[in-house]
C-alpha positions as CSV (number, residue, x, y, z in Angstrom):
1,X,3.6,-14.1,-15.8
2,X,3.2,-12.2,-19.1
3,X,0.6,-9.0,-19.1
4,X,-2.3,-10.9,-21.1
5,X,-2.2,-13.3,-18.5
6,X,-2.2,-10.7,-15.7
7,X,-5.0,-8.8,-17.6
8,X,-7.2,-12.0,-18.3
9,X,-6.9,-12.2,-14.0
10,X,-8.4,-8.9,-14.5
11,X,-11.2,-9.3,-16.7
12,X,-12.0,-12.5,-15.4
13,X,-12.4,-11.1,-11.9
14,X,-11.4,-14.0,-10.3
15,X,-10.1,-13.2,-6.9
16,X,-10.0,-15.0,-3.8
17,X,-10.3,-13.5,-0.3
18,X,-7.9,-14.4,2.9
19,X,-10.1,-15.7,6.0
20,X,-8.9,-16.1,9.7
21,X,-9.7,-18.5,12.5
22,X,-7.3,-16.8,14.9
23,X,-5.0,-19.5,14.7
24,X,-3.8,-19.5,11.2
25,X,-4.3,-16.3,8.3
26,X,-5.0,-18.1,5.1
27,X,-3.8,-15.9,1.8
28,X,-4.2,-17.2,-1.9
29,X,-1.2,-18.4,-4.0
30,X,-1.3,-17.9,-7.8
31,X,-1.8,-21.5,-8.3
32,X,-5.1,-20.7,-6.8
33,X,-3.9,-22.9,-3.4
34,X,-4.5,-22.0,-0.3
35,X,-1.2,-21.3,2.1
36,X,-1.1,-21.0,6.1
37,X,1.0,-18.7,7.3
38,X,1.4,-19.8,10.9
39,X,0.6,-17.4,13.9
40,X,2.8,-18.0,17.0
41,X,0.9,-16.5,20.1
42,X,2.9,-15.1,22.5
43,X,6.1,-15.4,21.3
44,X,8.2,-12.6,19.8
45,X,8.0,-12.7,15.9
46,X,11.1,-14.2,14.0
47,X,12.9,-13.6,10.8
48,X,13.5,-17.1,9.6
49,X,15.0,-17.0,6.4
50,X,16.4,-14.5,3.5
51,X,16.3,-15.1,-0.2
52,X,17.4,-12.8,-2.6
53,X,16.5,-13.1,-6.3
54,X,19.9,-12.3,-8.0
55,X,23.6,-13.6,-6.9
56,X,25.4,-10.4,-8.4
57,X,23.8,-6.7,-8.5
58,X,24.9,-3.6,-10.6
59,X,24.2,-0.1,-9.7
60,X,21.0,1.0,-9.5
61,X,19.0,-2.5,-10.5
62,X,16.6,-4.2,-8.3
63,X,17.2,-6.6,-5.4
64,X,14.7,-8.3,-4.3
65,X,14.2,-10.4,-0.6
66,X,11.9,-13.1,0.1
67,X,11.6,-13.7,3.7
68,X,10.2,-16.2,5.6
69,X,9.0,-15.2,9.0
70,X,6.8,-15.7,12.0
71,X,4.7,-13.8,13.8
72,X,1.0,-12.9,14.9
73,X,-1.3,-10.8,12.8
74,X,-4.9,-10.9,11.4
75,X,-4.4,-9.0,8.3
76,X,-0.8,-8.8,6.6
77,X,-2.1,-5.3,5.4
78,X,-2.1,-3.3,8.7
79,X,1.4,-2.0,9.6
80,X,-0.6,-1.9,13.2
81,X,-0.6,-5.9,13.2
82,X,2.5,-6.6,11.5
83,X,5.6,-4.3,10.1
84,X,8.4,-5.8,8.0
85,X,11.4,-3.5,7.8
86,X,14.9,-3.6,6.3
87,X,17.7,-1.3,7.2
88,X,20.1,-0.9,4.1
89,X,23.4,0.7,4.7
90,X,25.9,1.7,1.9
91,X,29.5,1.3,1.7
92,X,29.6,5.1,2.6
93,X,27.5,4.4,5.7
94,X,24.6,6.4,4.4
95,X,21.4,4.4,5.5
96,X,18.1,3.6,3.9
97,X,14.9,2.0,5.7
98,X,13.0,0.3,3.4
99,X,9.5,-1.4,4.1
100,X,8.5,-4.8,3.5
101,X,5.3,-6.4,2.0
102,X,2.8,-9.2,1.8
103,X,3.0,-9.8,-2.2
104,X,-1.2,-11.0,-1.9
105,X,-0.1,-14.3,-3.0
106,X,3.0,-16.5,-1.2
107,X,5.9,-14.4,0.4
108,X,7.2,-11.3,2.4
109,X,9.0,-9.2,-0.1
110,X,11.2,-6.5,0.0
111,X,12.3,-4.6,-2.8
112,X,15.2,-2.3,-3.1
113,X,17.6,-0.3,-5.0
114,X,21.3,0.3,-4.2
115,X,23.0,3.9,-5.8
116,X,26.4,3.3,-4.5
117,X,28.9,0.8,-5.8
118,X,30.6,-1.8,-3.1
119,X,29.7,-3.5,-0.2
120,X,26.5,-3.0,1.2
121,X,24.7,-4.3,4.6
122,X,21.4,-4.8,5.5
123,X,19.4,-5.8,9.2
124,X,15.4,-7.2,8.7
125,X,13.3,-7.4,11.7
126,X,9.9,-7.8,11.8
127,X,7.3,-6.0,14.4
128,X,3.6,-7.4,15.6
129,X,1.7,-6.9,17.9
130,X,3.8,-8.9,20.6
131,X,7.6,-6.9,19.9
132,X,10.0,-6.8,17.4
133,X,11.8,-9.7,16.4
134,X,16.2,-10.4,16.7
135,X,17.5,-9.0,13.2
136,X,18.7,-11.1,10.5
137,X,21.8,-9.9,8.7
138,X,24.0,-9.7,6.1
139,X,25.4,-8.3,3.1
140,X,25.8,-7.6,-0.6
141,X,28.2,-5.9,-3.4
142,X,26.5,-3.7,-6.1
143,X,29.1,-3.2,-9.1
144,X,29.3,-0.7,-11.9
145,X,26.5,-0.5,-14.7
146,X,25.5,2.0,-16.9
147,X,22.1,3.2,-15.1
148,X,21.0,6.5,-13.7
149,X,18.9,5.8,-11.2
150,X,16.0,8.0,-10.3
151,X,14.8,11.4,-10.9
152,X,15.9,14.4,-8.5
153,X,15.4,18.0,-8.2
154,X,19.1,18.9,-9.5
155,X,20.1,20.8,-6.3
156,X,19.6,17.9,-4.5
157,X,21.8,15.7,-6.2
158,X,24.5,18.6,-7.0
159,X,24.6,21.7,-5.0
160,X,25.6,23.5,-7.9
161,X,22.5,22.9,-10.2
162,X,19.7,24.6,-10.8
163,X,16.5,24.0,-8.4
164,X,13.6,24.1,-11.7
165,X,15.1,21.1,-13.4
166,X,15.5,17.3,-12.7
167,X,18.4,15.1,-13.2
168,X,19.3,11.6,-12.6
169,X,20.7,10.5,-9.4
170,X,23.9,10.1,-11.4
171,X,23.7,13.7,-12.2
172,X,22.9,12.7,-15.8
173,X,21.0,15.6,-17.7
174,X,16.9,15.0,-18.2
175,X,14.2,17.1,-19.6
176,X,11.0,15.5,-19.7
177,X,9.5,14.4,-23.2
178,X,6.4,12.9,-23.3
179,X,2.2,12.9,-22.9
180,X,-1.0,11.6,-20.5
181,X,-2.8,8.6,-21.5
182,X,-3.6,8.5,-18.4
183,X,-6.6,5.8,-18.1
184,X,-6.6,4.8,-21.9
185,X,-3.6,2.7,-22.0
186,X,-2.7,-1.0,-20.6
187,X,-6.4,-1.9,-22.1
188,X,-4.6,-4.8,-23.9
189,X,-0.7,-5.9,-24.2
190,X,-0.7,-4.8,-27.7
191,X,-1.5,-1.3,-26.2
192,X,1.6,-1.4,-24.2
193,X,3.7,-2.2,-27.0
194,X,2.1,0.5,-29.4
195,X,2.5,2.8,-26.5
196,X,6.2,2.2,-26.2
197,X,7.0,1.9,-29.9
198,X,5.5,5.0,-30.8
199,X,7.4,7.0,-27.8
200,X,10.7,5.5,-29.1
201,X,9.1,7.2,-32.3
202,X,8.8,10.6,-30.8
203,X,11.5,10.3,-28.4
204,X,9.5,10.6,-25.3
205,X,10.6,9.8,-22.0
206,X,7.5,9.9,-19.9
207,X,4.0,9.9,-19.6
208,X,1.4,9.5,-17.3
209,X,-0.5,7.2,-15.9
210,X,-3.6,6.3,-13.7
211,X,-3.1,3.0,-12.9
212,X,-5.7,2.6,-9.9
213,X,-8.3,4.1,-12.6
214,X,-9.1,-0.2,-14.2
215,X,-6.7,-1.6,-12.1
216,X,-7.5,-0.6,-8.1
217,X,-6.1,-3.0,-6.1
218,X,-8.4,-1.9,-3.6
219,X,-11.8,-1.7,-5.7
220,X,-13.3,-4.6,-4.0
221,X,-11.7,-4.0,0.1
222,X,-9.9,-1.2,1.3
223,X,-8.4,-4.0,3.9
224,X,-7.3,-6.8,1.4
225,X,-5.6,-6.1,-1.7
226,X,-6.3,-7.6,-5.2
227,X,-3.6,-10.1,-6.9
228,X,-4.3,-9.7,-10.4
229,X,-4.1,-5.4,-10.3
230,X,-0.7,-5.8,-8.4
231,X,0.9,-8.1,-10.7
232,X,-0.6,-5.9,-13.1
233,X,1.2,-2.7,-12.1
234,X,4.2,-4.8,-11.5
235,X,4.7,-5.8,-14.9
236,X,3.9,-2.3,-16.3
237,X,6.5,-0.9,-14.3
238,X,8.9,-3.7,-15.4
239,X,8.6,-2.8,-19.0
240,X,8.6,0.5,-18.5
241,X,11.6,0.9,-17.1
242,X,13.1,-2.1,-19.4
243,X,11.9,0.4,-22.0
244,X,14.1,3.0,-20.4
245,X,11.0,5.2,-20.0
246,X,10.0,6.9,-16.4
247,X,6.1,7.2,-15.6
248,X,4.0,9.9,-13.4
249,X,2.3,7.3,-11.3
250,X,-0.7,8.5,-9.7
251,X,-2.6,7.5,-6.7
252,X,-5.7,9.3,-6.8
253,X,-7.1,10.3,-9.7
254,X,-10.3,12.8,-8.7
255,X,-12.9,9.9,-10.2
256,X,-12.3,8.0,-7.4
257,X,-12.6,9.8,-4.7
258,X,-15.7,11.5,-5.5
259,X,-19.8,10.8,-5.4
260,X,-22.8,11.6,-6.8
261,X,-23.2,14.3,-3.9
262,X,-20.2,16.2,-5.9
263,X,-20.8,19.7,-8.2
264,X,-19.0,17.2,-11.4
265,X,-20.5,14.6,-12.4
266,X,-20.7,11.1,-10.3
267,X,-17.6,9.6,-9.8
268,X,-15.7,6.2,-9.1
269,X,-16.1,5.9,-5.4
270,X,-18.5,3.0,-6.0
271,X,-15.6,1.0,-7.1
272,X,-13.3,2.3,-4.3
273,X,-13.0,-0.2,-1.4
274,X,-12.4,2.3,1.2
275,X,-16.6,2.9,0.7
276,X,-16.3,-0.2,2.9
277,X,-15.4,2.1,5.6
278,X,-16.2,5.4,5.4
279,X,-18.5,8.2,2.8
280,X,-16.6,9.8,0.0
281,X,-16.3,13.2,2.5
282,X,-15.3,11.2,5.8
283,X,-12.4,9.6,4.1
284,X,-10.5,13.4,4.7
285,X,-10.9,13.4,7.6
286,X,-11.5,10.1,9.8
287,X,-9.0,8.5,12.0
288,X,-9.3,5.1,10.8
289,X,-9.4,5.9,7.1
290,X,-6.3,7.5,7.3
291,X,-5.1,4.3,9.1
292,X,-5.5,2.0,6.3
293,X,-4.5,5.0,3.9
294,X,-1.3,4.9,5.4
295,X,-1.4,1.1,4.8
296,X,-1.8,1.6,1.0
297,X,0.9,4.4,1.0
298,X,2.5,2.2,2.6
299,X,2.6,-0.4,0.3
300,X,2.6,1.5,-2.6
301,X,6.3,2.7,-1.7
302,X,7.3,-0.7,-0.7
303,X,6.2,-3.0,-3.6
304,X,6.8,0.0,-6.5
305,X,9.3,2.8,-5.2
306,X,12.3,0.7,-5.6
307,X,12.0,1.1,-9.7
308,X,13.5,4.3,-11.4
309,X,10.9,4.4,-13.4
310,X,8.9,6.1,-11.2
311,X,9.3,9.9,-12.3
312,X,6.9,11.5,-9.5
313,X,4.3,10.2,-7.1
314,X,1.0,12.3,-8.4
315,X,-0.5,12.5,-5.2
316,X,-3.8,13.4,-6.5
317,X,-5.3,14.5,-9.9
318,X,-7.7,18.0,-9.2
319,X,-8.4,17.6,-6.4
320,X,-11.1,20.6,-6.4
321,X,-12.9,17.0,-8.4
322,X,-13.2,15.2,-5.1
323,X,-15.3,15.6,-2.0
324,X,-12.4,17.1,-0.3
325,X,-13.7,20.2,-0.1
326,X,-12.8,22.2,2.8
327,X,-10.5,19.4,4.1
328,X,-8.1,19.9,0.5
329,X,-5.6,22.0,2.0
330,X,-4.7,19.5,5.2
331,X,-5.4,16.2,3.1
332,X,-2.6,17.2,0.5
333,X,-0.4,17.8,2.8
334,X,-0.9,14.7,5.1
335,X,-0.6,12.9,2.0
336,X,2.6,14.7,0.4
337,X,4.3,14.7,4.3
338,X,3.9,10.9,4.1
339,X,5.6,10.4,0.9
340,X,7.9,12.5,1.8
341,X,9.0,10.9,5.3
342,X,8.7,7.1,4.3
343,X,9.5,7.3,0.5
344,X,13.3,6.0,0.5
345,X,14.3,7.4,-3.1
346,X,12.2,10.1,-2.5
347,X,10.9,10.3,-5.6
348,X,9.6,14.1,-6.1
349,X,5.7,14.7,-5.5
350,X,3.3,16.5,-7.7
351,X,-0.9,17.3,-7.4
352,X,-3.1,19.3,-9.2
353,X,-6.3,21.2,-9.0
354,X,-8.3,21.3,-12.2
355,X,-7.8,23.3,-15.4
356,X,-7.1,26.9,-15.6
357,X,-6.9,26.7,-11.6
358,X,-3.2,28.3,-10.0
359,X,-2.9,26.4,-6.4
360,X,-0.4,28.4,-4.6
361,X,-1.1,26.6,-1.2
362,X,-0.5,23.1,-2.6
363,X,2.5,24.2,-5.0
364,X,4.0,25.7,-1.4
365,X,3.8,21.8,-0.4
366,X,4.3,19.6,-3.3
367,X,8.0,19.2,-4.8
368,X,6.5,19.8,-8.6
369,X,4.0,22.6,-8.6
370,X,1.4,22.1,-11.9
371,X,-1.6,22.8,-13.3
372,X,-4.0,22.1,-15.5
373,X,-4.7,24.5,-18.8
374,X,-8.2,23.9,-20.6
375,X,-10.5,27.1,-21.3
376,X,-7.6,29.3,-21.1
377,X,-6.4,27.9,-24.3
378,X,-9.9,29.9,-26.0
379,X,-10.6,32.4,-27.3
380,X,-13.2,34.8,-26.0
381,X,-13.7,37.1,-28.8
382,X,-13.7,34.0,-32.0
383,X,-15.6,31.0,-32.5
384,X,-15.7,28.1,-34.5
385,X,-18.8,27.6,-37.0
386,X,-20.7,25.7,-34.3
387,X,-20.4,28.4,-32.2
388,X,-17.9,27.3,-29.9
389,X,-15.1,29.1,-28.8
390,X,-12.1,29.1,-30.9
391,X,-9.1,27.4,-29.7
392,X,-6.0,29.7,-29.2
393,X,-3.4,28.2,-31.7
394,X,-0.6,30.8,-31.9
395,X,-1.7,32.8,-28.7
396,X,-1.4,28.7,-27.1
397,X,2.1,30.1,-26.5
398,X,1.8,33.0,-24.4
399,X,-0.6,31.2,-22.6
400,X,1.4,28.1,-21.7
401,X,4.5,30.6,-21.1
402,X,2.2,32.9,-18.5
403,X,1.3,29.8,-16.3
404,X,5.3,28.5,-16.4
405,X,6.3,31.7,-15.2
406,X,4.2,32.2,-12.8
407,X,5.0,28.9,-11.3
408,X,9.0,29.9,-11.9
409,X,8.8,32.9,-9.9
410,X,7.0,31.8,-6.5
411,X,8.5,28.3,-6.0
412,X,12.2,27.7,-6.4
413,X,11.5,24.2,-7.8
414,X,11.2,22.4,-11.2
415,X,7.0,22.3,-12.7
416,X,5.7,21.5,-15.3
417,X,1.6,21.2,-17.1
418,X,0.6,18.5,-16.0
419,X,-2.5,18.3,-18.6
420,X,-3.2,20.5,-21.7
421,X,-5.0,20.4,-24.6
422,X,-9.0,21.0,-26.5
423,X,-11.4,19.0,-28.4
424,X,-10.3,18.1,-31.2
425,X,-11.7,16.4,-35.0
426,X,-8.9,14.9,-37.1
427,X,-11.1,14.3,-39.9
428,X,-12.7,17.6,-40.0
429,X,-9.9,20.6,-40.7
430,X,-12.4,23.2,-39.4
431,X,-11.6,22.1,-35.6
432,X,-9.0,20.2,-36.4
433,X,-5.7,22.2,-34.4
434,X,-3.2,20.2,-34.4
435,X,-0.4,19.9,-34.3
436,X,-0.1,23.4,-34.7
437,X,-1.4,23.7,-31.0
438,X,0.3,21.5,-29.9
439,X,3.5,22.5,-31.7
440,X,3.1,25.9,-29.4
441,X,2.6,24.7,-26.1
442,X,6.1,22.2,-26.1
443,X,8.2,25.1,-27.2
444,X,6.8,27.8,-25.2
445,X,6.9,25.3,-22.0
446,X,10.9,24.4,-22.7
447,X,11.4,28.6,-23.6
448,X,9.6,29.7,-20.5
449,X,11.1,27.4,-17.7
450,X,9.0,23.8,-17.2
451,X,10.9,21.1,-16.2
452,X,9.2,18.9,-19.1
453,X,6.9,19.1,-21.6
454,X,3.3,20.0,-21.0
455,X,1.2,16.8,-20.9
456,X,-1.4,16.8,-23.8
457,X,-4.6,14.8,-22.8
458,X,-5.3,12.0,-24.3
459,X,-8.4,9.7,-24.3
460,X,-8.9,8.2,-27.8
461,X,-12.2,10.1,-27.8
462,X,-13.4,13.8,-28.2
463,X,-9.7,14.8,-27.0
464,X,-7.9,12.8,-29.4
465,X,-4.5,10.7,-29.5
466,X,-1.0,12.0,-30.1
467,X,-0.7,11.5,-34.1
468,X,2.0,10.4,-36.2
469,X,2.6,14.7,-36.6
470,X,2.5,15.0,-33.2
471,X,5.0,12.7,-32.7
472,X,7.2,14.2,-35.1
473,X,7.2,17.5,-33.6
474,X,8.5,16.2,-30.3
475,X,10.9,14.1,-31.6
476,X,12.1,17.6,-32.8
477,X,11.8,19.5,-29.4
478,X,14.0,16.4,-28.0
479,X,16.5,17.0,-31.0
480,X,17.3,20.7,-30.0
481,X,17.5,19.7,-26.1
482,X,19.1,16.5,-26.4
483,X,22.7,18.0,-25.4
484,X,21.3,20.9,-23.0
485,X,22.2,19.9,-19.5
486,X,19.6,22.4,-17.9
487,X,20.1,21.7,-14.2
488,X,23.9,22.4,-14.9
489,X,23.7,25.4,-17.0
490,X,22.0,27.0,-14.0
491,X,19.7,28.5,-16.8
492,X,17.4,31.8,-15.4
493,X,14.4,33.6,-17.5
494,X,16.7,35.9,-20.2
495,X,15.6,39.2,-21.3
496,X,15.7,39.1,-25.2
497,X,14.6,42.0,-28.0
498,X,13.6,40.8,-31.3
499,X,13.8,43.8,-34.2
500,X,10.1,43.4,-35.0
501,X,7.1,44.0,-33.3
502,X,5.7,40.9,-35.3
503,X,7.9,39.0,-33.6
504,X,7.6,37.5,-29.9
505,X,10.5,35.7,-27.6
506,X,10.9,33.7,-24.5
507,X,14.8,32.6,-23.6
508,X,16.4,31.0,-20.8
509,X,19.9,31.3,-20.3
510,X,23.0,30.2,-17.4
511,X,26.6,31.9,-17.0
512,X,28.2,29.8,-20.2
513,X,24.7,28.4,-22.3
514,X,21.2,29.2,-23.0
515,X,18.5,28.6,-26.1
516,X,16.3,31.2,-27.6
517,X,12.5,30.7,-29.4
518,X,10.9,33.3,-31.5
519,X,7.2,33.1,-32.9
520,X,6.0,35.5,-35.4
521,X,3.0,36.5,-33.4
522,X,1.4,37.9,-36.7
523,X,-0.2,34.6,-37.2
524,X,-2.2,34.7,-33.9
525,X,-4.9,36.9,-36.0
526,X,-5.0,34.3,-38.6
527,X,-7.7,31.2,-39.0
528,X,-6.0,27.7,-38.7
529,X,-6.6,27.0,-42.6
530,X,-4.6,30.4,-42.9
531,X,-1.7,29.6,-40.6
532,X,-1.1,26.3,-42.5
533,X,-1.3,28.5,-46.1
534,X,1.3,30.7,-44.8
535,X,4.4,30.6,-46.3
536,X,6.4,34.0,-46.4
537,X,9.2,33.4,-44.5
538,X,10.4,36.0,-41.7
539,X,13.8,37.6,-43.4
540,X,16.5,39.8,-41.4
541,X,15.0,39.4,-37.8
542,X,18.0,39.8,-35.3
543,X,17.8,39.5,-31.2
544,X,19.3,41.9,-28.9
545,X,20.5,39.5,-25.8
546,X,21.2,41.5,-22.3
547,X,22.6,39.8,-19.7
548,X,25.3,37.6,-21.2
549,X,28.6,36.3,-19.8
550,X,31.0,38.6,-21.8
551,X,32.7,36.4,-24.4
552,X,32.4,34.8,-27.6
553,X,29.7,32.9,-28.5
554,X,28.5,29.6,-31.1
555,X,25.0,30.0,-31.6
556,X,23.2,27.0,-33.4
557,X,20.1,28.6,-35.2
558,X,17.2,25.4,-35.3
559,X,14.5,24.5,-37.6
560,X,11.6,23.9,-35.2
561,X,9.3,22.1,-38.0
562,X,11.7,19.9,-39.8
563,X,14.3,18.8,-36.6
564,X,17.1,19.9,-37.9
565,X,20.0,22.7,-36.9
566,X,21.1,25.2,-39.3
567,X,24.6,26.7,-40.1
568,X,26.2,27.9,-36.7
569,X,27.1,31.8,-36.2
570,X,29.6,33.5,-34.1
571,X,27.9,35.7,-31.8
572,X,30.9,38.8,-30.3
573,X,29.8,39.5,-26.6
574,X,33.0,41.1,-25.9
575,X,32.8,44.6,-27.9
576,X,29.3,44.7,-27.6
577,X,29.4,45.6,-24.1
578,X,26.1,44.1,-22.3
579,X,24.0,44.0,-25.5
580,X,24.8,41.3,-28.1
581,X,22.8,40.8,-31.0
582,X,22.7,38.0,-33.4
583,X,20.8,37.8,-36.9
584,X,18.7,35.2,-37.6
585,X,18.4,33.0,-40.6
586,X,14.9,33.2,-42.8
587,X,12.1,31.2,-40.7
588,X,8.6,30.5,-41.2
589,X,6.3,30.2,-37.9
590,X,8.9,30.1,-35.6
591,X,12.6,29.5,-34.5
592,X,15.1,28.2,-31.8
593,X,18.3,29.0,-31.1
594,X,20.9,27.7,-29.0
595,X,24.0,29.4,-27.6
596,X,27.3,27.9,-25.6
597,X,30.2,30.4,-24.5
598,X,33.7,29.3,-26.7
C-alpha cells in the first residue's frame, strides 16, 4: 500500500471498530471485510501455522512471521488476554525473545532482525488466559550483506570504544547528521520525498520525528488500535531505512499528554484515547493505565523495533510540558526500565525536559542524556529593533559547548541537543540569523563532545525550515567527520592554546587522532549585518596542543564555510616534549583541524 493511500485512510477517518460476542472477536481486514478469529474455550491455545515473508535472508534485513493460531481472548491488545512470543536463537547460541502482534487488520505478526550470519532457530508459543500453548519450531540461515544493523553506545558493541559515541552493531563508525521536523513532515508523500532528497543534499543521517503527533494510533481508544496510523508509521519506517537514514522516534511528545489544567497552554490529550480511561494526571500514576501502557510499549517494540532505522526510542519530549508533575521522576523511569527490559535491539533511550532545563535525575536513567536550548541562545544585554532580545550568533558556540560538557562530564554516555534554535525571518535580514547560528551550534556540538548534531527546530512557521545554506553547512560538518571513527579513537575533551586572545577553541582528541575548531570570538560583539561584512581574515594564529601521544603528526587544516580541506602540515610531537604547536593557515570566522598520529 503506497503512503498516499495510507494517508487518504487517514484523512478520510474511516476506521472500523472490533466487537465481541464471547464466542468469536471480529477485527477489520483492509478490504474493509470482516474476519473471525475463532475463540476455543477451554482448550490450551495452539500455534497452527508459520509463514515467513522471504525464502533467503541476509544480515541484518527483516523477517517477518505470519502465524496462524488459536486461542481465547477478548481484545488482541492486552498481553493479559493473549501473548504471542518467539524465541530466536543464533548460530552462536545467543538468544533473543521477541514479541508478537495483532497487525489491526488479518494476521499475528512477528517481526525480527537476525545480526549473525548462519543458522538460526526459533520456538513460537502463544499464552491466554487458559496456558501456554506446545511450541512450533524451526529454523532459518541469514547470509552476508552489506548492512550495519542498529545503533549502539560503542562500548557495548566493542569494549574498547569510547562510551559518548554510537556505532553500528557492525562496529561501523556514526556521528549523527541531521535536524527535527518533528510534527511537520509526512503531511503529504511529496513531503517525504522532499524530506529525503534534501537530507541526501546535506548529508544527514537522522532526524526526528513525532509520529503519534497526526498519526496516534490510539487517538480514538486507548484499547483498540487504528489501521490507517500503523500502516502509516510502517511505511515511514520502510522508506526510511530504504533511504539508509535512522529516525529518533518518539512516543510522547508533551502535547499529548497534557490538559487545559497545565501552566502551557492546552494540550492534545483530547485526542489521546487513553482519556477513555483515566485524566491527563491519573495516567502517572494508575494501575490500569499503566496496564494498557505496557500494551502500547508493547506493541510499539514488536511491530517497529525490528528496523535499524530506529536511532533511539524518545521516551518523552519535556516532560516538565505534561501533567506529570510530581510523578516525572518515577514515570520516566518506569517508562525507560520497560524499554530497556523488553526492547530486543535495545535501541538506546533518550527524554527531555524543556529548553534551557539540565535534568540530572533523568540523564542518570536514560541511555542519551539531552536537552533542550531556547532562551539561552539570547542575549540579555542586546536587542533587536522590536525590542526583543538579540539572538546569540557567535556566543551560540560557547553556549551549545557549555551544555555538551556538562552532559560529558556527569554521565559516561553519548548525548546530544535534542532541540535548538530561535525565531527566525528569512525575508527580513534584521532577524534573520542564519545560518550563521546555526553554523555555530553544529561545530561547537561535534568540538565539545555530542554524539550528533544538535537538532534545529523546525516547524515551517515562526521557527523556520532548514534552507538550502543550511544544508550546505552540514553537508560540510559531514565532510570533515566523514572518516573520524569517534567511538574508536577513544577521543576525551583536549586542552588546546590558541596565540590570540581573539581567538577561542574546543578539541577532542584519543591516543592516535583528534580534530580541533577555532572561532575568532571578536565577532561575538558584532551585529549580524556586520559578521556577514567581515572579511579580514585571521593571519599567523598557531595552537599549543598538551596532552599528545608523542610522535609525528598529519594535521589536515579545514575550510568550515566552503567544505573543503586545505594543504596538510606535519605537526613534530617528538622534540617538543608535551607541548606541540601547529600554525594555522589564514581563516575567516572560524576553522577545523584534524590530526592522525604517522
Amino acid at each position: 500500500m503506497t503512503l498516499i493511500k495510507i494517508l487518504s485512510l487517514v484523512l478520510a477517518s474511516v476506521f472500523i471498530f472490533a466487537c465481541d460476542d464471547n464466542q468469536n472477536k471480529t477485527v477489520p481486514s483492509t478490504g474493509g471485510e470482516v474476519l473471525a478469529v475463532p475463540v476455543i474455550h477451554d482448550k490450551l491455545p495452539n500455534i497452527e501455522q508459520i509463514n515467513r515473508n522471504v525464502s533467503q535472508l541476509a544480515n541484518y534485513e527483516k523477517l517477518e512471521l505470519s502465524i496462524a493460531l488459536s486461542a481465547q481472548y477478548d481484545n488482541p491488545y492486552d498481553q493479559r488476554e493473549v501473548s504471542l512470543e518467539v524465541l530466536f536463537t543464533a548460530p552462536d547460541g545467543q538468544e533473543m525473545l521477541v514479541a508478537g502482534f495483532w497487525d489491526a487488520a488479518s494476521s499475528w505478526l512477528v517481526r525480527f532482525t537476525p545480526s549473525q550470519i548462519g543458522k538460526w532457530q526459533y520456538k513460537a508459543t502463544v499464552t491466554d488466559v487458559i496456558g501456554e500453548s506446545e511450541p512450533l519450531t524451526n529454523e532459518f540461515t541469514v547470509s552476508e550483506s552489506t548492512n550495519s544493523g542498529w545503533l549502539q553506545q560503542g562500548s557495548q558493541v566493542n569494549a574498547n570504544y569510547s562510551d559518548h559515541y554510537f556505532v553500528y552493531h557492525d562496529e561501523s563508525p556514526f556521528y549523527g547528521l541531521g535536524h527535527g521536523d518533528v510534527f511537520a513532515i509526512f503531511n503529504t508523500a511529496a513531503d517525504v520525498e522532499q524530506l529525503f532528497t534534501r537530507m541526501e543534499t546535506a548529508k544527514e543521517n537522522y532526524f526526528v520525528w513525532w509520529p503519534q503527533f497526526y498519526f496516534s494510533f490510539t487517538e480514538s481508544r486507548y484499547d483498540d488500535y487504528d489501521l490507517s496510523s500503523l500502516l502509516l508509521i510502517d511505511e515511514v519506517l520502510t522508506r526510511t531505512e530504504n533511504a539508509g537514514l535512522l529516525m529518533v522516534f518518539t512516543l510522547w511528545d508533551h502535547s499529548q499528554l497534557r490538559d487545559g489544567f497545565h501552566p502551557w497552554s492546552d494540550g492534545r490529550w483530547r485526542k489521546n484515547g487513553f482519556r477513555l480511561l483515566v485524566s491527563a494526571s491519573e495516567f502517572f500514576n494508575d494501575d490500569e493505565a499503566w496496564q494498557w501502557q505496557q500494551n502500547w510499549y508493547r506493541y510499539t517494540i514488536a511491530r517497529w523495533g525490528y528496523s535499524p532505522a530506529i536511532a533511539m526510542w524518545q521516551t518523552v519530549s519535556e516532560i516538565d510540558g505534561t501533567n506529570a508533575f510530581d510523578n516525572s521522576e518515577q514515570w520516566h523511569k518506569q517508562v525507560n526500565d520497560y524499554f530497556v527490559a523488553n526492547d530486543p535491539y535495545r535501541h538506546p533511550t533518550t527524554a527531555s525536559k524543556s529548553g534551557d532545563i539540565s535534568w540530572f535525575n533523568g540523564h542518570q536513567v536514560m541511555d542519551v542524556p539531552q536537552v533542550h536550548i531556547y532562551s539561552d541562545l539570547l542575549s540579555d544585554s542586546s536587542t533587536t529593533a522590536a525590542g526583543d532580545k538579540q539572538p546569540l550568533v557567535i556566543d551560540t558556540a560557547k553556549v551549545i559547548a557549555q551544555y555538551n560538557q556538562d552532559m560529558w562530564k556527569n554521565h559516561n554516555k553519548p548525548s546530544w541537543i535534542g532541540e535548538f534554535g530561535v525565531q527566525n525571518n528569512l525575508n527580513n535580514s534584521d532577524v534573520n540569523y542564519y545560518p550563521e547560528l546555526f553554523h555555530h551550534a553544529i561545530w561547537s556540538a561535534l568540538a565539545s563532545g555530542s554524539a550528533m548534531t544538535p537538532a534545529e527546530w523546525n516547524d515551517f512557521d515562526s521557527w523556520g525550515s532548514m534552507t538550502r545554506k543550511m544544508r550546505q553547512h552540514m553537508a560540510a560538518l559531514a565532510t570533515f567527520v566523514a572518516d573520524m571513527p569517534l567511538a574508536e579513537w577513544q577521543v576525551e575533551p583536549l586542552v588546546v592554546e590558541p596565540s590570540s586572545d581573539d581567538v577561542r577553541a574546543w578539541a577532542m582528541a584519543g591516543p592516535s587522532a583528534g580534530f580541533v575548531w577555532l572561532q575568532d570570538d571578536s565577532l561575538a560583539r558584532l551585529s549580524i549585518d556586520e559578521i556577514r561584512d567581515q572579511s579580514q581574515a585571521r593571519d599567523n594564529i598557531s595552537v599549543t596542543i598538551r596532552g599528545l601521544t608523542p610522535g609525528y603528526y598529519q594535521v589536515s587544516p579545514y575550510d568550515t564555510w566552503q567544505g573543503t580541506f586545505m594543504d596538510t602540515i606535519e605537526l613534530d610531537c617528538v622534540s617538543t616534549g608535551l607541548n606541540c604547536t601547529v600554525t594555522l593557515p589564514s581563516f575567516t570566522h572560524d576553522i577545523a583541524f584534524k590530526f592522525i598520529l604517522l
